[in-house]
C-alpha positions as CSV (number, residue, x, y, z in Angstrom):
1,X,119.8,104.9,92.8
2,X,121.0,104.8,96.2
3,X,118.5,105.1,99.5
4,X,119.7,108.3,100.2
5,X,118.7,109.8,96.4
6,X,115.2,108.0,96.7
7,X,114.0,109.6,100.0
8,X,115.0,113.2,98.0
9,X,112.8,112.3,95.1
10,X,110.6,110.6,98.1
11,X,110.2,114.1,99.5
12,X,110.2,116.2,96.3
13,X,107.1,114.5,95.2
14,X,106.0,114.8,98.5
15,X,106.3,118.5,98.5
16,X,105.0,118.7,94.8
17,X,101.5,116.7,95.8
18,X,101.3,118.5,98.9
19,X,103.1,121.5,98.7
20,X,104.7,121.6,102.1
21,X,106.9,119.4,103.6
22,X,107.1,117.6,107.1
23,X,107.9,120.5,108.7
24,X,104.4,121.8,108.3
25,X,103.2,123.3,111.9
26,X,98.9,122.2,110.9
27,X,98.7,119.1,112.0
28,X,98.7,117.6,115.7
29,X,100.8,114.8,117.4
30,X,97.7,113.0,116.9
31,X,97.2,114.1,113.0
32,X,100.8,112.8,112.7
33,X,100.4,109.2,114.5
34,X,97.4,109.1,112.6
35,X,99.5,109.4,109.2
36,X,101.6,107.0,110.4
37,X,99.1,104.4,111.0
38,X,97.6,104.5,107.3
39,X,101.1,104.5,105.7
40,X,102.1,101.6,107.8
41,X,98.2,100.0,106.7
42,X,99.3,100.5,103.1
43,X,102.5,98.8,103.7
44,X,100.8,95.9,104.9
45,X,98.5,95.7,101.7
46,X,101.5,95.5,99.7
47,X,103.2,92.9,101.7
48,X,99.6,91.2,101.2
49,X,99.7,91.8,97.4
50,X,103.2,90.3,97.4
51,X,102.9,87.0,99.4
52,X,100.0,86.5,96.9
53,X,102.0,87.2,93.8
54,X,104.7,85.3,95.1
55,X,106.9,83.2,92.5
56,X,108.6,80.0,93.6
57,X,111.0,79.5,91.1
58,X,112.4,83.1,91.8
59,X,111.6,82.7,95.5
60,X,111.4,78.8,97.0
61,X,112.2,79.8,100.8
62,X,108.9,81.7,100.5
63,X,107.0,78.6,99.7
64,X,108.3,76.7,102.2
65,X,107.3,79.8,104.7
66,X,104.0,79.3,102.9
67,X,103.2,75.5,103.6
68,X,105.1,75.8,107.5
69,X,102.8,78.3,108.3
70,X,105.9,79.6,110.4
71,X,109.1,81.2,109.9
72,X,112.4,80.1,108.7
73,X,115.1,79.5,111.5
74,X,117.6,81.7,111.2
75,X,120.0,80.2,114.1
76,X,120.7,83.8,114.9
77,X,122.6,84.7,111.5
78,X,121.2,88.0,110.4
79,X,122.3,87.2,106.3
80,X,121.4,83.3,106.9
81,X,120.5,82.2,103.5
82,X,117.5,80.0,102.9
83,X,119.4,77.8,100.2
84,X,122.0,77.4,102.9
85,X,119.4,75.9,105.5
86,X,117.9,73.7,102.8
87,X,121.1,72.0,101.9
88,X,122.4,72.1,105.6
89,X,125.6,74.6,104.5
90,X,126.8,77.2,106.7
91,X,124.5,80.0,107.2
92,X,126.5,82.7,106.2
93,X,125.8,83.9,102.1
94,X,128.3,83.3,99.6
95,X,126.3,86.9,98.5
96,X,128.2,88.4,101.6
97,X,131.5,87.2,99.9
98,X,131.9,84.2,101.1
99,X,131.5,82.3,97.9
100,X,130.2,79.4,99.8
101,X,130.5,75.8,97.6
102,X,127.1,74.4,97.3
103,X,125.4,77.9,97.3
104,X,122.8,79.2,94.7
105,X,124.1,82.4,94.9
């Protein structure tokens, strides 16, 4: 399913719990920061949840986040790939198409 097809079935369920969408004239700029702020506080429970749930074998770059205490460098690539940095390969992912040797991907 594509981004675009999940935020419609985001906001028919939306409208189906609600029954209104976010065009809805009852709430103030404040009601609507106020939203904000408890959907972003939910996010952060399930980022929470996750680093908790976290597997290694599917996931070892988060482990080593995990014992650093600190994030990964990146060098500035925005697709740097964490099995990359660990071997000392180029940053960018052979996932990108560049079928880099030595990659796990």
């Amino acid at each position: 399913m594509s981004v675009i097809e999940k935020f419609k079935k985001r906001s028919e369920v939306g409208q189906r719990k609600y029954g209104t969408t976010l065009d809805r004239k009852d709430l103030s700029f404040l009601d609507w920061i106020n939203h904000t702020q408890e959907e972003l506080m939910d996010a952060i429970l399930y980022l929470e949840r996750l680093k908790k749930e976290n597997k290694p074998s599917q996931f070892p770059y988060l482990e080593q986040v995990k014992k650093e205490d600190k994030p990964l460098e990146t060098s500035g690539f925005p697709n740097q790939c964490p099995c990359h940095m660990e071997k000392g390969l180029p940053g960018w992912c052979g996932v990108a198409g560049g079928g880099v040797p030595g990659c796990d991907h």
